[in-house]
N, C-alpha and C positions, 0 to 999 in steps of 0.2 A: 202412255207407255210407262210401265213399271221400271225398273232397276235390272230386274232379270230379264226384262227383254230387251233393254238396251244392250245389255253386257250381251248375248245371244249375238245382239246386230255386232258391235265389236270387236269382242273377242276372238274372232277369226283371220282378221287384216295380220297379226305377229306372227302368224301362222303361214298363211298364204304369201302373204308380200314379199318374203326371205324366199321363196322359192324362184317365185317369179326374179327377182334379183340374179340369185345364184346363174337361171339362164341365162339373165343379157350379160355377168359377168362371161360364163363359158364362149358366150357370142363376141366378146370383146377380145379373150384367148385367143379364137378360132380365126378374127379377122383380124387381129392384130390392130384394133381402134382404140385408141384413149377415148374419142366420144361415145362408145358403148360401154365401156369402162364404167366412166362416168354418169354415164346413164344409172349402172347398177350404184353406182356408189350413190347418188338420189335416193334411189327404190330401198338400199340398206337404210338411208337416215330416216326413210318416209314410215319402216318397220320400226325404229325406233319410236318416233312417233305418235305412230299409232298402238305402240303398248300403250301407251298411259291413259287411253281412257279405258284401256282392256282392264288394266289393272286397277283405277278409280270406281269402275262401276262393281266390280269383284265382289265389295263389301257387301253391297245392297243386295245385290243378286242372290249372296249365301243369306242374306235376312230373308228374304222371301223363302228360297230354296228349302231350306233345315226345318219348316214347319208346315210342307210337307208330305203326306202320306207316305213310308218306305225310306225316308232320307235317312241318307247313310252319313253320318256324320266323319266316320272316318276318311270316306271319299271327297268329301268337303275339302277337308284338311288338307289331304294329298295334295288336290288339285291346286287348291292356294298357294302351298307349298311348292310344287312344283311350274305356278305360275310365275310365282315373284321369281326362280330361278330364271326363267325364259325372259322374264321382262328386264334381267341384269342382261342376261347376255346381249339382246338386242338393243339393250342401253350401248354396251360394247361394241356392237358389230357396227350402229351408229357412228360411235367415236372412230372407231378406225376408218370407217369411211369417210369422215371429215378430214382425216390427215393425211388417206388416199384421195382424198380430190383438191385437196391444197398442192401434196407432191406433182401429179398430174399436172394440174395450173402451171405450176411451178418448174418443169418437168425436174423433178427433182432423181437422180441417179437411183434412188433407191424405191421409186414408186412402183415399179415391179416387183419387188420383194412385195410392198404393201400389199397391192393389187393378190399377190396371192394368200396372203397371210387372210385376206378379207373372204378370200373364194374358200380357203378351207374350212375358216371359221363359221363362215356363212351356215356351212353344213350341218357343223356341228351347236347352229343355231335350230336347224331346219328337222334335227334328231330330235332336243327336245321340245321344239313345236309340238312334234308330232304324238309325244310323250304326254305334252301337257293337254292338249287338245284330244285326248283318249280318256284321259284321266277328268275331263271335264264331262266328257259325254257318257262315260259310266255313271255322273251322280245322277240322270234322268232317264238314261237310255240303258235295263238292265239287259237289252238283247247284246250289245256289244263286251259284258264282260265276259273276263276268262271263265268265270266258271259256272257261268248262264247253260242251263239243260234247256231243250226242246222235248215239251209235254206233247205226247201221243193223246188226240182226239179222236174220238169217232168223227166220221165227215158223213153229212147227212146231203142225200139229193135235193132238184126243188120239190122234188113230191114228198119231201118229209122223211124217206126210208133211208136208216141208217145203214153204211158202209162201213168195213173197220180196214178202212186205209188203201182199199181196192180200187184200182183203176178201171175204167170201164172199157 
């Protein structure tokens, strides 16, 4: 297993995991539980986490990637760019989850303020997840960018005979 396909396995947990989180926090609103709470405030520290081998394997991956065939080096960039952002934030959403699951423990007066300070933030981890994980999948997948065209082909049957775009 090379660098870019580690980071492949990887680099989706800071992505996914904040989501799954965000639910069991809404689940812990909804039921009014500090152990679902807490649950999410886990699933927040377990996305922190798991940025770091997202981000350790990053390097390797763009060595392989940049050399080649169509690589867009710009897009590279972006992506790194926009990676090491997501991997602060969920550095952050981490931290604040440790001080929401101390408060909690603790029942501390203010762990509900925490508790949502975590559920918004969480979101606005889960935005640019979704930013960065786009940004990642344009440098090999050109069908997902903005301004990818769909080439008109002849489609031939199995007997060879060319159609231009007819349905039968």
């Amino acid at each position: 297993m090379n660098d870019a396909h580690f980071h492949l396995i990887v680099n989706h947990m800071p992505i996914i995991v904040p989501i799954i989180g965000l639910l069991v926090m809404i689940g812990g609103f909804i039921s009014k539980s500090e152990a679902v709470k807490r649950a999410a405030y886990f699933i927040f520290i377990l996305a922190a986490v798991c940025a770091l081998p997202a981000m350790a394997s990053g390097e390797g991956a763009e060595e392989i990637v940049e050399h080649m065939p169509g690589a867009d080096h710009h897009l590279i960039h972006e992506h790194e760019e926009m990676a090491e952002t997501l991997a602060m934030l969920c550095y952050i959403l981490g931290g604040l989850s440790l001080v929401g699951l101390w408060a909690s423990f603790k029942k501390k007066s203010f762990g509900n303020i925490v508790s949502l300070i975590v559920l918004i933030f969480s979101v606005v981890v889960i935005y640019f997840g979704y930013q960065t994980g786009t940004s990642g999948g344009e440098i090999t997948h050109e069908e997902i960018r903005a301004d990818f065209k769909v080439e008109e082909h002849e489609h031939h049957d199995h007997d060879g005979h060319d159609h231009e775009g007819h349905d039968h």
